[in-house]
NUFISE-902993 format. One record per residue (C-alpha): residue number from 1; x, y, z. Coordinates in pm, 1 decimal. Each point is the difference from the previous one (the first is absolute). Layout:
# residues N
- nr,u,v,w
- NUM,X,Y,Z
...
***
This chain:
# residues 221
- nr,u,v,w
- 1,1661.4,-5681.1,11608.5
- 2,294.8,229.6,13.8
- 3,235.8,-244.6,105.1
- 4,-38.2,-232.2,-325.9
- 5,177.6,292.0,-177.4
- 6,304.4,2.9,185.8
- 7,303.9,-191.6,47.0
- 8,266.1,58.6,306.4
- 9,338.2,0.1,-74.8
- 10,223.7,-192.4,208.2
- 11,353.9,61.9,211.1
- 12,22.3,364.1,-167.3
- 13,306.0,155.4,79.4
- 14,41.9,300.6,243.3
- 15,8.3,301.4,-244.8
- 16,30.8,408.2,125.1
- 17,-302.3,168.6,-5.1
- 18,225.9,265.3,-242.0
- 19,-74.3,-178.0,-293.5
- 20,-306.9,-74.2,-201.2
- 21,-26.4,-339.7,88.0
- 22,-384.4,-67.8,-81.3
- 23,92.2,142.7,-399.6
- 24,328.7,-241.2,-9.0
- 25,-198.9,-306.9,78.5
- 26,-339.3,85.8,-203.8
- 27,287.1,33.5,-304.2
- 28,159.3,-310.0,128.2
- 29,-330.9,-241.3,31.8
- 30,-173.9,124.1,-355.4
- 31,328.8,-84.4,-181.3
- 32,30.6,-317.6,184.5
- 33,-340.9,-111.8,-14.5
- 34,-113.8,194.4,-341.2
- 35,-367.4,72.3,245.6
- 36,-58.0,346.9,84.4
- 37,24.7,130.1,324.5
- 38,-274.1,230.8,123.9
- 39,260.4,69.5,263.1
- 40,246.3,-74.6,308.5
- 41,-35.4,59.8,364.0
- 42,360.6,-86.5,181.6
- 43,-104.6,-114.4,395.0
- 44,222.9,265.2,176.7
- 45,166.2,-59.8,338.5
- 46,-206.4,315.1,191.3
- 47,-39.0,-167.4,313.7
- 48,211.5,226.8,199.3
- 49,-180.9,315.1,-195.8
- 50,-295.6,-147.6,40.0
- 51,-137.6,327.2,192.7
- 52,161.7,232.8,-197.7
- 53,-154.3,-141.0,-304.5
- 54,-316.1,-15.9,138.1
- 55,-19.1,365.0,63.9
- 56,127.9,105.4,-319.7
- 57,-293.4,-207.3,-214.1
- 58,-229.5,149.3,280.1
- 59,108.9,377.2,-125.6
- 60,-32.9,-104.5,-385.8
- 61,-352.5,-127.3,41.7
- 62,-68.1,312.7,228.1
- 63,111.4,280.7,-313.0
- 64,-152.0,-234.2,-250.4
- 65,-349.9,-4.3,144.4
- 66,-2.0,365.3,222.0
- 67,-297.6,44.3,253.9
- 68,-267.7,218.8,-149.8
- 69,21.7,370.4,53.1
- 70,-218.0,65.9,401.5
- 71,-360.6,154.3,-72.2
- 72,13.3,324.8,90.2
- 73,-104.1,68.9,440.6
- 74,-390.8,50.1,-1.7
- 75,-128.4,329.3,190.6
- 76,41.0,-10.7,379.6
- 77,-86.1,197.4,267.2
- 78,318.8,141.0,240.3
- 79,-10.6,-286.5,247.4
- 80,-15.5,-292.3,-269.9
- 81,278.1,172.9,-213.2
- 82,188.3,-16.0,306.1
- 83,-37.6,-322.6,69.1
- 84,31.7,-116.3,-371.9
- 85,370.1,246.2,4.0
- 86,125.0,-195.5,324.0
- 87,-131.3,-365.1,-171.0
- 88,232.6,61.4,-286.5
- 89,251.8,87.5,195.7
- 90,-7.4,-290.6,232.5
- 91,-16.8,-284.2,-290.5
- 92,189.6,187.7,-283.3
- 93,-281.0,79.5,-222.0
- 94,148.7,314.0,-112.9
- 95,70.1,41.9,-345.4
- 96,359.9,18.3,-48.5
- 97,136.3,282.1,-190.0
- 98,88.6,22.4,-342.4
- 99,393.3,0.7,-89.0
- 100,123.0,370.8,-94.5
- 101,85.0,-31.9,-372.8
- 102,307.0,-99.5,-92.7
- 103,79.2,-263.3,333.8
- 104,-69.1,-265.8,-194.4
- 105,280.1,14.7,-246.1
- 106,281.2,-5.8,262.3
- 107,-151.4,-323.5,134.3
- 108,-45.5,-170.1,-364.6
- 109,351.2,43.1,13.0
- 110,97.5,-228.7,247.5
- 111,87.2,-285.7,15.6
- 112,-283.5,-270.0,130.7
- 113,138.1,-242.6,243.4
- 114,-229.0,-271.2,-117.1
- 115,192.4,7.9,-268.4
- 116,362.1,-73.6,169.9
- 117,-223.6,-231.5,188.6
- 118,-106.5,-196.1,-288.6
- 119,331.1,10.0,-183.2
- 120,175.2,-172.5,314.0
- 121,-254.8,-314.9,-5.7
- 122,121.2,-308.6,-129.9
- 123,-202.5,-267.8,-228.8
- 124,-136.8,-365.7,195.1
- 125,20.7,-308.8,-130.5
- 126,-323.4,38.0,-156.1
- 127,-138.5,173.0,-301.3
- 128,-336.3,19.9,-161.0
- 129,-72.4,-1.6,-372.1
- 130,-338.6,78.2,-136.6
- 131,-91.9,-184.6,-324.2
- 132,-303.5,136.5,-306.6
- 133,-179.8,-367.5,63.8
- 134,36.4,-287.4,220.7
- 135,154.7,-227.9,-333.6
- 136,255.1,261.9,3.8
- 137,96.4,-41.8,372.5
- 138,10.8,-351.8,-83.4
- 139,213.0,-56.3,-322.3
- 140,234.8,253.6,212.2
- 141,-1.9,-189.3,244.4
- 142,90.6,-327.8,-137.5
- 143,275.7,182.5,-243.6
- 144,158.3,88.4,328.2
- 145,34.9,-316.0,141.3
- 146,362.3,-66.8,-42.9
- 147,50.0,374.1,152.0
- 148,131.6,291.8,-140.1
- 149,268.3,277.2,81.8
- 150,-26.3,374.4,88.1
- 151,209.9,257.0,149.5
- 152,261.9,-232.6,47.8
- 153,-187.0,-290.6,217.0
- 154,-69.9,-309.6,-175.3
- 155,-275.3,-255.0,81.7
- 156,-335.8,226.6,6.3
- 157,-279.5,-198.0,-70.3
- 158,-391.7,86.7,-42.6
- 159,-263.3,-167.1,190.6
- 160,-395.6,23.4,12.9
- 161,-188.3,157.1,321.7
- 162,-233.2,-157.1,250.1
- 163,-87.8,304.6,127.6
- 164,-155.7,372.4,-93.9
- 165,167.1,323.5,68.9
- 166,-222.8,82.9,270.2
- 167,184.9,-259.2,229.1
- 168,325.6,68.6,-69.9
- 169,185.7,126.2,310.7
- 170,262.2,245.3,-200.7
- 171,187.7,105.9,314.5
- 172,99.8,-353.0,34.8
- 173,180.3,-25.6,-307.9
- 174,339.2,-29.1,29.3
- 175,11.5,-170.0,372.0
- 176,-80.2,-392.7,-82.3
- 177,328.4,-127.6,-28.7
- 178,84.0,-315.9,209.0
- 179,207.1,225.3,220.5
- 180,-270.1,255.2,38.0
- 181,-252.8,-212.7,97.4
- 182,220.4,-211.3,260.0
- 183,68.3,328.3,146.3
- 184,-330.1,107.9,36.8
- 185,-83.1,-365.3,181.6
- 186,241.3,15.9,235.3
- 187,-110.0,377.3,115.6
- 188,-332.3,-97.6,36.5
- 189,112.1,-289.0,255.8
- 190,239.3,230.1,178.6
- 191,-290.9,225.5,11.3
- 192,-209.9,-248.7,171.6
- 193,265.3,-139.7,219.5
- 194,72.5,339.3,99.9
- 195,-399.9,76.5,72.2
- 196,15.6,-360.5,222.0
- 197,305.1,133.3,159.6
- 198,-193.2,314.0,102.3
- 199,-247.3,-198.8,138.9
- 200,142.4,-224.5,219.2
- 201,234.5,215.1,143.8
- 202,-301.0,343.4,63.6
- 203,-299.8,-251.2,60.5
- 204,111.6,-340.4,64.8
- 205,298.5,47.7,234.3
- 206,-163.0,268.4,285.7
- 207,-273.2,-293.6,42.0
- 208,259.6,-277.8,10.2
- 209,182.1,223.3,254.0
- 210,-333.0,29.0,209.0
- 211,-72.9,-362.8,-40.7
- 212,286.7,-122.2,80.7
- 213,64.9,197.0,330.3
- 214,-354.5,-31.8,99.2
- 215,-64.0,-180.0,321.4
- 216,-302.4,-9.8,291.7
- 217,183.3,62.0,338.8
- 218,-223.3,239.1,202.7
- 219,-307.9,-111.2,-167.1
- 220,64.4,184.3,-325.4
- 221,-198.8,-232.5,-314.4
***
C-alpha cells in the first residue's frame, strides 16, 4: 500500500513558508541516504487557515474542470418562456457575461492573497518523504537512525507509517505538543463543568426552589 513507501520525519523544525523547504530536504535525504526521493510533502501548521485554504483548492479544482457550456433554451411558447426567464432569475441560472477584453490583464497583475497567505505558514513537526520502493524507505530509514541535521535543528529522525494518507488529519499537524493537548483537556472539562453549571442553576434550582417551599396547608397536594 501507499504507506510502505513512505517514511515520516520526526521533530522537524518550524521553517517559513518563504523558502523552498520540500526541495532543501528532498536534497538533504538523497545525499544522506544515497535512495532517491520521488518527493517531500512538509505537514504545514494551516489550522487557523483551515477555511481559507479550503476555498482556495475549491476555486483551483473549479477552473481546472469548468462546467460544460448550457444547451441552448428549447422553443417555448410566451407563457413558458416567461416562466423559464423568472426560474433563472430566481436560482441564478443565468449565464454570466463574458469579461470585456482586456479586464483580465489588470487582474493577472495582482497580487493573489493565497499567496501572502501561504508564505506566512510555518512548517510542523512533521514531514513526509516519498521513497521509488518500499527497500528504499527502509535502508533510509535505518541510515537515519542516529538522526540527522537540517536547517539548523539537529536530531531529525525517519520512521515507518502505520497508517495511509487517507487518514491523516493534516489540520492537526502542528497542535500535539504536550502543552497543546493538556490545553485542549482542560477546555473540554471547563466546557462540561460549565454545561453542568447551566443546568443546575436554569433547570435544577427553580424545582429545588418549588420543592423546597412546597407545603399542603389549605388542602393544596
Amino acid at each position: 500500500t501507499m504507506k510502505d513507501f513512505v517514511a515520516m520525519v520526526i521533530d522537524f523544525p518550524s521553517i517559513s513558508g518563504e523558502k523552498r523547504v520540500e526541495e532543501e530536504l528532498k536534497a538533504k535525504i538523497e545525499s544522506l541516504t544515497d535512495q532517491p526521493v520521488v518527493g517531500v510533502s512538509v505537514a504545514w501548521d494551516y489550522q487557523e487557515y483551515e477555511e481559507d485554504i479550503a476555498k482556495a483548492l475549491e476555486a483551483d479544482v473549479e477552473a481546472a474542470d469548468p462546467n460544460p457550456e448550457p444547451l441552448p433554451a428549447p422553443e417555448m411558447n410566451p407563457i413558458r418562456k416567461a416562466f423559464y426567464n423568472f426560474e433563472q432569475k430566481v436560482f441564478g441560472l443565468t449565464p454570466a457575461p463574458a469579461d470585456p477584453e482586456g479586464e483580465g490583464s489588470d487582474l493577472e497583475q495582482e497580487r493573489d492573497p493565497v499567496d501572502d497567505l501561504l508564505r506566512n505558514l510555518r512548517s510542523s513537526p512533521r514531514a513526509f518523504v516519498v521513497f521509488a520502493t518500499q527497500d528504499a524507505m527502509e535502508a533510509a530509514v535505518n541510515t537515519c537512525q542516529s538522526g540527522f541535521e537540517f536547517a539548523g535543528a539537529s536530531g531529525l529522525k525517519l520512521q515507518t507509517l502505520d497508517a495511509e494518507p487517507d487518514t491523516v488529519q493534516w489540520h492537526n499537524f502542528g497542535h500535539a505538543s504536550t502543552q497543546a493537548k493538556a490545553f485542549k483537556l482542560f477546555m473540554g472539562f471547563g466546557i462540561i463543568l460549565l454545561a453542568c453549571l447551566f443546568w443546575a442553576i436554569v433547570f435544577y434550582a427553580p424545582y429545588a426552589y418549588y420543592v423546597m417551599t412546597f407545603n399542603y396547608e389549605n388542602g393544596r397536594q
